[in-house]
C-alpha positions, 0 to 999 in steps of 0.5 A: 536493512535500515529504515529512511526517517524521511518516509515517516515525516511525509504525510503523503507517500506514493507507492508504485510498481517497479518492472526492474531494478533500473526501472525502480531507480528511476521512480525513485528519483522521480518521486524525489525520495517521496515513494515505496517502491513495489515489487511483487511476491506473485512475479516470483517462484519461490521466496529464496528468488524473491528475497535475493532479488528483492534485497539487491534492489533495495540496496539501490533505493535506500530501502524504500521497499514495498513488498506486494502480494499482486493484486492482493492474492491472498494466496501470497500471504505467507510468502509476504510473511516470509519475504518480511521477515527475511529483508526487513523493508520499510512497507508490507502489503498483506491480507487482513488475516496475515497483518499478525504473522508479519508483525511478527515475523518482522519483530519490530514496529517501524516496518509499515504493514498495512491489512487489505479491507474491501469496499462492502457495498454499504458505506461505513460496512468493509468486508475483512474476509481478505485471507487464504481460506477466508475469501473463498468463505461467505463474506464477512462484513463488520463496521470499519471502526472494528475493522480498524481497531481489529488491525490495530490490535494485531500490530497494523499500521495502516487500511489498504483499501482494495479495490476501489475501481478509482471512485466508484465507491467514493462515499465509502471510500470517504467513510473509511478516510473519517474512521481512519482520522478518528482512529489515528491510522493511517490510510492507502487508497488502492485500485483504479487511481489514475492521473485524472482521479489521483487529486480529488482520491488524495484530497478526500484524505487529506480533507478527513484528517488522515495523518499519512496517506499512502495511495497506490498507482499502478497499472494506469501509469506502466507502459504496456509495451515496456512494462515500466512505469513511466518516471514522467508520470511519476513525476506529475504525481509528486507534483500533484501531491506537493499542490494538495498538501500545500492546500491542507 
């Protein structure tokens, strides 16, 4: 599949959950064009399901593809790697330990993966131990300009920073913003973003000098009822986002 040189001119792209591929659509345009649009390997019960489902709904999004893990499972980790490398999607969430498997696996550098680091407790400290055996393991903790230059060496392109419980780690969260500024990397604020936080998260970003920002908006915006996400909330967000950069 191909991959939509507008994604990459944007300095800031929303990713959001999709409940089906109408629901996918509609967020879509929402957004504008402006989003990645999430579907979950942990929904699905084998990858032969997901990569056929996967693909039939990116076809109807030009390709603006997110693949997840599901609240950061590193159970999933291979799975994502498999789901990568078969559909080729413009975005890929993966656990700190799998960021080289997929880069691998998708043989090629345009695909967005990004390596899931945690807030540590300690600003400027992010615990990387995110992966299969690992996170059942003693933590491990290192500075997160090595964090970073570890993801950079194994062909990352962006810090998940997950969870973040919106902006109760706030300043590391803004550590982790200035490390990925000097670092020229890219940066997706994950967990706990909501419409009321939304702006003040983007703008630390944007504030610190991250070229591209990708904040993740979840469950705050899906209608428990329905289990979609809400297009008008989607809209909100670009509007929110249009005000900030327009600032910057």
């Amino acid at each position: 599949m191909s991959l939509s040189p507008n994604f990459y001119a944007d300095r800031v792209c929303l990713n959001v959950l999709a409940g089906s591929h109408h629901n996918a659509i509609e967020v879509y345009q929402a957004a504008q064009g402006h989003v990645l649009v999430g579907m979950l390997s942990k929904d699905y019960p084998d990858t032969a399901s997901a990569s056929a489902d996967m693909k039939a709904c990116a076809e109807k999004i030009e390709n603006a593809l997110s693949i997840g893990l599901g609240a950061g499972d590193p159970k999933q980790s291979d799975m994502v790697t498999a789901l990568a490398g078969i559909l080729q999607p413009q975005h890929v969430n993966q656990v700190f330990t799998g960021v080289g498997a997929t880069r691998q696996a998708l043989g090629q550098d345009h695909t967005i993966v990004n390596g899931l680091i945690s807030p540590s407790g300690t600003v400027g400290l992010v615990k990387i131990s995110t992966g299969p055996k690992s996170s059942g393991m003693e933590e491990a903790v290192v500075p997160v300009d090595t964090a970073i230059a570890m993801l950079q060496d194994m062909g990352c392109s962006s810090v998940k920073f997950f969870p973040m419980q919106g902006l109760k780690c706030k300043a590391e969260y803004q550590e982790v913003a200035n490390a990925c500024a000097r670092h020229h990397f890219w940066l997706e604020p994950t967990g706990g973003i909501d419409l009321d936080n939304f702006e003040e998260i983007l703008r630390i970003a944007l504030d610190a000098g991250v070229e591209k920002v990708i904040p993740h908006i979840y469950s705050s915006i899906i209608d428990e009822k329905t289990g979609q996400t809400r297009p008008e909330d989607v809209k909100t967000l670009l509007a929110m986002t249009q005000k900030q950069l327009a600032h910057s």
